[in-house]
VODO-366004 format. One line per field, with one value per residue (C-alpha): residue in one letter; y, z, x. Coordinates in pm, 1 decimal. Layout:
N
residuo c(a/...) $
c2 c(Y/...) $
c3 c(Z/...) $
c1 c(X/...) $
END
This chain:
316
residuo c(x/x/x/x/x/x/x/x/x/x/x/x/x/x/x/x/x/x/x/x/x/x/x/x/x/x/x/x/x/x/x/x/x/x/x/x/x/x/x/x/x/x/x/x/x/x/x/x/x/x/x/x/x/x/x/x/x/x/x/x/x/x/x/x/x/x/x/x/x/x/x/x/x/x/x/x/x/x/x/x/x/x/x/x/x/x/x/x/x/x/x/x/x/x/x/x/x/x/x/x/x/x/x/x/x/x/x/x/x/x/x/x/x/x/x/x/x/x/x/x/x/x/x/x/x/x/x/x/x/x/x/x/x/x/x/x/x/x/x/x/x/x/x/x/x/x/x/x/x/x/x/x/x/x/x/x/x/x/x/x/x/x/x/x/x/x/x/x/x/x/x/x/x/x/x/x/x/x/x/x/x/x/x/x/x/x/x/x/x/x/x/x/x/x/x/x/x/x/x/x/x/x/x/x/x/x/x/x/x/x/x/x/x/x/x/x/x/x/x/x/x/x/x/x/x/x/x/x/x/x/x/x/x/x/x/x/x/x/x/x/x/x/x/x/x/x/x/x/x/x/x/x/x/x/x/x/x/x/x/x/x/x/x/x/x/x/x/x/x/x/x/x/x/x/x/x/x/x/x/x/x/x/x/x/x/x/x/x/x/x/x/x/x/x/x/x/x/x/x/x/x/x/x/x/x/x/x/x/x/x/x/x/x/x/x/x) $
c2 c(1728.4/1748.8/1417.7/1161.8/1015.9/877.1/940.9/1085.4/1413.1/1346.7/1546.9/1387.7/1550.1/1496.8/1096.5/1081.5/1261.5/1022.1/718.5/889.7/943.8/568.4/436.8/613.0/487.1/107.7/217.3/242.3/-114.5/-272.6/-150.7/-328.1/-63.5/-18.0/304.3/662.4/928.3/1110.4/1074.8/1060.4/1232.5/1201.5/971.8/768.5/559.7/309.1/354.5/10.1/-22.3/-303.7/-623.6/-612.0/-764.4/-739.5/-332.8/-275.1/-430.5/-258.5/117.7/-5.3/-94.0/197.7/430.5/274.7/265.1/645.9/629.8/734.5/612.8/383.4/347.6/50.4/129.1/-182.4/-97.5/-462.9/-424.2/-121.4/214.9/190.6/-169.1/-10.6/291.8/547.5/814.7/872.1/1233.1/1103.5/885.3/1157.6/1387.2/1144.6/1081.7/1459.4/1473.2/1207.6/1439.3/1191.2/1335.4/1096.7/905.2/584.7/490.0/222.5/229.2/11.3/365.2/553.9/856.4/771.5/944.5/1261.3/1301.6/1319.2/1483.9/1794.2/1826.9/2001.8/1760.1/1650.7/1817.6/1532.2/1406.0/1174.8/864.1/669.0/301.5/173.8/317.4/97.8/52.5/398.5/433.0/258.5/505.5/363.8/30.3/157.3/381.2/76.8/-116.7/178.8/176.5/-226.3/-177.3/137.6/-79.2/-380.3/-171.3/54.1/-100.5/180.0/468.5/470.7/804.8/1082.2/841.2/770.9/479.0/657.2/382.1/91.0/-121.0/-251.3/-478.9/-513.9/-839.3/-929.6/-801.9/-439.8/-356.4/-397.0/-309.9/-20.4/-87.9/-109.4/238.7/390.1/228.7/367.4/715.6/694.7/477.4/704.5/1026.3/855.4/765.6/392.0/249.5/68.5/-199.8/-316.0/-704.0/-857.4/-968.2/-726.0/-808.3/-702.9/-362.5/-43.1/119.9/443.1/475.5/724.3/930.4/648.7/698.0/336.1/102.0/-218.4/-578.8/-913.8/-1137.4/-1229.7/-1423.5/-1139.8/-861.9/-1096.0/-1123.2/-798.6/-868.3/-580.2/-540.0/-575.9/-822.8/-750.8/-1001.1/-876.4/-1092.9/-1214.1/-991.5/-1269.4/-1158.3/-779.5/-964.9/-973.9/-1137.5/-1362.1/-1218.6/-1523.6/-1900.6/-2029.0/-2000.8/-2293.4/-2089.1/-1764.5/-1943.9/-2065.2/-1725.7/-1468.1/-1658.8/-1658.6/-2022.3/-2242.8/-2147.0/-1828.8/-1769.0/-2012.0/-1770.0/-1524.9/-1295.6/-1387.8/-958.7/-966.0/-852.4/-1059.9/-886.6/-888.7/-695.6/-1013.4/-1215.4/-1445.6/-1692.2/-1962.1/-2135.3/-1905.0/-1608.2/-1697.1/-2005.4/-2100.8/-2129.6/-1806.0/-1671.8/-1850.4/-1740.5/-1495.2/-1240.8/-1249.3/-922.4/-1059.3/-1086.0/-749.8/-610.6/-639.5/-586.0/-205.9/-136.0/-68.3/197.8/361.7/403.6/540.9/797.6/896.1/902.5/1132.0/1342.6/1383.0/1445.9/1563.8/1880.5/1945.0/1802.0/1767.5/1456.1/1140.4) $
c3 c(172.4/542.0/595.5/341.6/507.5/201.5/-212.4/-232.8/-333.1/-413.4/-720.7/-1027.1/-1027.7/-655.4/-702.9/-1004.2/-837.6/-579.5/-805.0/-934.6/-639.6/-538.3/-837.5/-734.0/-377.4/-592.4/-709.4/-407.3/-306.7/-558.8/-439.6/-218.2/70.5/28.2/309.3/231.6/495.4/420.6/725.9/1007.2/1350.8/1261.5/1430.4/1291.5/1514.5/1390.7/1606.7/1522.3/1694.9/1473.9/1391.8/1088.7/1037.0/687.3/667.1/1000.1/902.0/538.9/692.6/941.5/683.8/459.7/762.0/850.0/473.0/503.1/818.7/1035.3/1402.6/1431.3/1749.2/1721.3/1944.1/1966.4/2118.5/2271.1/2609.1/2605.9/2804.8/2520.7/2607.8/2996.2/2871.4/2738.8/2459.2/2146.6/2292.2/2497.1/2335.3/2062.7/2331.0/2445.3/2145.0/2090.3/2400.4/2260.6/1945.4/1730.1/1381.8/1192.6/1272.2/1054.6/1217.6/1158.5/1348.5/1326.2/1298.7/997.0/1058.3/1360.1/1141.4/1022.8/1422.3/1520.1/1172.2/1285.6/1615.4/1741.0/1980.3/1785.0/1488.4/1357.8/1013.0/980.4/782.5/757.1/745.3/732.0/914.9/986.8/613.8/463.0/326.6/311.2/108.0/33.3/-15.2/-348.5/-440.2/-417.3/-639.0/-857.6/-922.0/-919.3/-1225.2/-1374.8/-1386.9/-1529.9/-1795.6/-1923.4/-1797.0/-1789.6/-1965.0/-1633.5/-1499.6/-1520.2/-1637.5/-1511.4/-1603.7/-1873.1/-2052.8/-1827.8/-1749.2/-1380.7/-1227.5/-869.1/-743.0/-399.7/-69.5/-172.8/86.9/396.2/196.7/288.9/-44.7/-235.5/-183.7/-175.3/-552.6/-692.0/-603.1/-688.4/-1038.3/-1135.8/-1075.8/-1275.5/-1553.2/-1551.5/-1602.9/-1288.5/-1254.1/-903.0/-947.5/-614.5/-468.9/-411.7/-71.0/-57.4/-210.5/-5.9/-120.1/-135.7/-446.3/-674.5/-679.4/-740.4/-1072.1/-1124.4/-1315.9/-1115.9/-1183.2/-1030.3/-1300.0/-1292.2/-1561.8/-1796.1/-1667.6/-1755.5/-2094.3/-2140.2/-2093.5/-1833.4/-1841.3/-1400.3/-1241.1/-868.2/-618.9/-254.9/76.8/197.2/539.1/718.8/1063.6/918.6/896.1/1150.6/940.1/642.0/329.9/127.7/138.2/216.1/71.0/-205.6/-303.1/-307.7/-470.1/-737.6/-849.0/-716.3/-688.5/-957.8/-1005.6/-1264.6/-1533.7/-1515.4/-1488.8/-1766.2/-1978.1/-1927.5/-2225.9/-2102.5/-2066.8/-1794.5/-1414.4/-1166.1/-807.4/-449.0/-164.2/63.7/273.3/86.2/139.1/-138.0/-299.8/-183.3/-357.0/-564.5/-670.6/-643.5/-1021.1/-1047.0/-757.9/-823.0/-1235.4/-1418.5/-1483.2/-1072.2/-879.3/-526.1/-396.5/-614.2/-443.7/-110.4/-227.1/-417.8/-96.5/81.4/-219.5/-217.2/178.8/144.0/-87.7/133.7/417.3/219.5/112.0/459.7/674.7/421.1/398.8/83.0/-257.2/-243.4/-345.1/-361.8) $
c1 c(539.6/471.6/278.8/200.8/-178.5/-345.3/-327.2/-680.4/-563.6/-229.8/-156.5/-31.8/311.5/366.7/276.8/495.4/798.5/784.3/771.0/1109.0/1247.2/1194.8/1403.3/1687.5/1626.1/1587.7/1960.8/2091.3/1951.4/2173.4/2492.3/2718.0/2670.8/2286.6/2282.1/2236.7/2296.3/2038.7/1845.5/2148.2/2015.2/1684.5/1436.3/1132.3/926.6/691.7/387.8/166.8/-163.2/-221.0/0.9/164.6/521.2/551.1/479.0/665.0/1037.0/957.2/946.3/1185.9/1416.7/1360.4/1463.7/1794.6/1881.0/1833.9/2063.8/1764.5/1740.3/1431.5/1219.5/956.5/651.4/385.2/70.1/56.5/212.2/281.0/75.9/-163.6/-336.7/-371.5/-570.9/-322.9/-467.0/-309.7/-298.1/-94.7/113.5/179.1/286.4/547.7/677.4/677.9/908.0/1115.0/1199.4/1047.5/1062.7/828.3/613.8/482.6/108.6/-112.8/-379.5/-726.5/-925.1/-989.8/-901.9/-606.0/-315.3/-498.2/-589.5/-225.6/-130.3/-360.6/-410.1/-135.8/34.3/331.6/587.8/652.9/601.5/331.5/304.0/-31.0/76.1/-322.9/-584.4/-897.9/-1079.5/-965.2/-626.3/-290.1/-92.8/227.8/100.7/-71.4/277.4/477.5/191.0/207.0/585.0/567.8/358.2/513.8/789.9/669.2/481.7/741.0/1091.8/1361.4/1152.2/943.2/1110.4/868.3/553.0/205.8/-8.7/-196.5/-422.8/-341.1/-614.9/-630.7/-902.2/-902.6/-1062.8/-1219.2/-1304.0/-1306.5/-1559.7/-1322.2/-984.6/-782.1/-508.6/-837.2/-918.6/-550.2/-499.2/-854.3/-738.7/-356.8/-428.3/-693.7/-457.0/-187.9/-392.9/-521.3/-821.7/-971.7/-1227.0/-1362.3/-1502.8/-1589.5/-1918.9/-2201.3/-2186.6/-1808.8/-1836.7/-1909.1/-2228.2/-2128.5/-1910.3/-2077.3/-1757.1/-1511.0/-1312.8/-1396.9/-1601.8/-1784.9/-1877.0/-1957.9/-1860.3/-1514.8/-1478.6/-1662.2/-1340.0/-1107.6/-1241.6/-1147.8/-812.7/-690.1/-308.0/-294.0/-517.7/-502.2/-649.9/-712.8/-700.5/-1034.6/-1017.1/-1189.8/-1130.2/-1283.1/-1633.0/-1864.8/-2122.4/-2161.4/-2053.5/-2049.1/-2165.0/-1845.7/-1504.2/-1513.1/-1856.8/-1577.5/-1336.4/-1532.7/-1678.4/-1364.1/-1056.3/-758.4/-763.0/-583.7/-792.6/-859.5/-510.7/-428.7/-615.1/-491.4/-280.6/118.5/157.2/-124.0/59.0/-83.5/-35.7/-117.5/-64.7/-7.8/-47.7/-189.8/-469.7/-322.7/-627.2/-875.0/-847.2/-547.4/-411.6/-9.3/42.5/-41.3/121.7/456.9/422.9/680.9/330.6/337.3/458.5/404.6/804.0/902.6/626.8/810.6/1158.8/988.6/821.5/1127.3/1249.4/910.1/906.8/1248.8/1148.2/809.9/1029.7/1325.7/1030.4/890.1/1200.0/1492.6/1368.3/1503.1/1563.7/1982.1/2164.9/2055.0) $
END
């Protein structure tokens, strides 16, 4: 695996391998010196053209558990905000002997640009581009509910049969599309609900089913219910009445989740917007994924980033 820029096309084996790989990475998290030196004299810069804390210290951690050097490059202040390219940026960091690089970047397409054009060697890892992909976001959700689902027979399994429903501002979600790929390839069942207004319009080819009535998917009682931030500061426009109107017909409130089967996963990718789209009962609940989320991000970075820059297979 040379870059790792989004799980549309991601074979089945290659997803499943890394899901493996990430448990043993998980192992190494519970020991009392949680560092591998996998990664020693190799560097990984985190190259954020976008704010985001939470998915910056998780790749940031991931590397140094692998022994990797880590440079942290914000666009904020930097050449970038005075007019700088990411030509050249990515030449600089080429210069640098960056060997990956982890990108998010607020246009689709930013990390297959510097992937394939030429001006760097390094590795590339797509940390969120725009409203296409955020790959490892739905590998961690993936092995979150691999998990959950089959405990300690997960090694070598998919999510054949599992039903998921994804809930909420699908339209301007990058996790949203990363999950419908990688759950489909793995073997679940997915169900967009959201409304119309917050689903993109072209989604012939999506390995997905789609509704509008929340309470009429739950009914069917899916094994994962996944509810998605409300990307307010993503809409130009007005995509609903307001948000009690939102809450009312797409939020995880009390009673839905009340009524839910006790087996039924509740996730979500975070932050969260706490009585909008999902209420604290249910995001504080034993079914909730939301803090093992974060803690199984940092294993499934780890094993993206062993992939990427190890080279080879060897010990783990």
């Amino acid at each position: 695996m040379k870059h790792l820029l989004g799980t549309r096309g991601l074979a089945r084996d290659a997803a499943i391998d890394l899901l493996d790989i990430a448990e043993d990475m998980a192992a190494v998290q519970e020991r009392e010196v949680k560092k591998l030196p996998t990664l020693r004299g190799k560097t990984v810069v985190n190259l954020f053209f976008e704010d985001s804390t939470r998915t910056r210290i998780s790749f940031e951690a991931a590397a140094k558990r692998l022994s990797a050097d880590v440079i942290n490059f914000s666009a904020k202040g930097s050449s970038v905000s005075k007019g700088e390219s990411l030509k050249d940026t990515a030449q600089t960091l080429q210069a640098m002997g960056a060997d990956g690089v982890v990108i998010r970047h607020p246009a689709s397409g930013a990390p297959q640009t510097l992937a394939t054009s030429g001006w760097i060697d390094a590795g590339v890892v797509n940390a969120g581009d725009g409203t296409h992909e955020h790959p490892t976001q739905a590998l961690l959700d993936a092995f979150t509910m691999r998990r959950r689902i089959h405990g300690a027979a997960s090694r070598g399994r998919g999510l054949d049969g599992v039903g998921v429903l994804i809930v909420g501002d699908i339209l301007h979600s990058r996790v949203a599309r990363s999950n419908v790929w990688l759950l489909a390839t793995l073997g679940a069942h997915v169900t967009l609900v959201a409304p119309p207004t917050l689903l993109p319009s072209a989604t012939q080819d999506w390995p997905i089913r789609i509704g509008y009535d929340l309470d009429q998917a739950l009914a069917g009682r899916p094994d994962v219910v996944m509810m998605l931030r409300v990307q307010a500061e993503r809409m130009q426009g007005s995509f609903f009445p307001n948000t009690r109107e939102y809450a009312r017909g797409w939020g995880l409130d009390d009673r839905r989740f009340d009524e839910l089967p006790a087996t039924t996963i509740v996730m979500h990718p975070g932050p969260m917007n706490r009585g909008l789209e999902i209420a604290s009962q249910a995001a504080d609940a034993p079914q909730s994924t939301v803090r093992e989320q974060v803690a199984n991000g940092v294993s499934v970075r780890m094993a993206a980033l062993y992939l990427l820059l190890s080279g080879e297979q060897g010990q783990r």
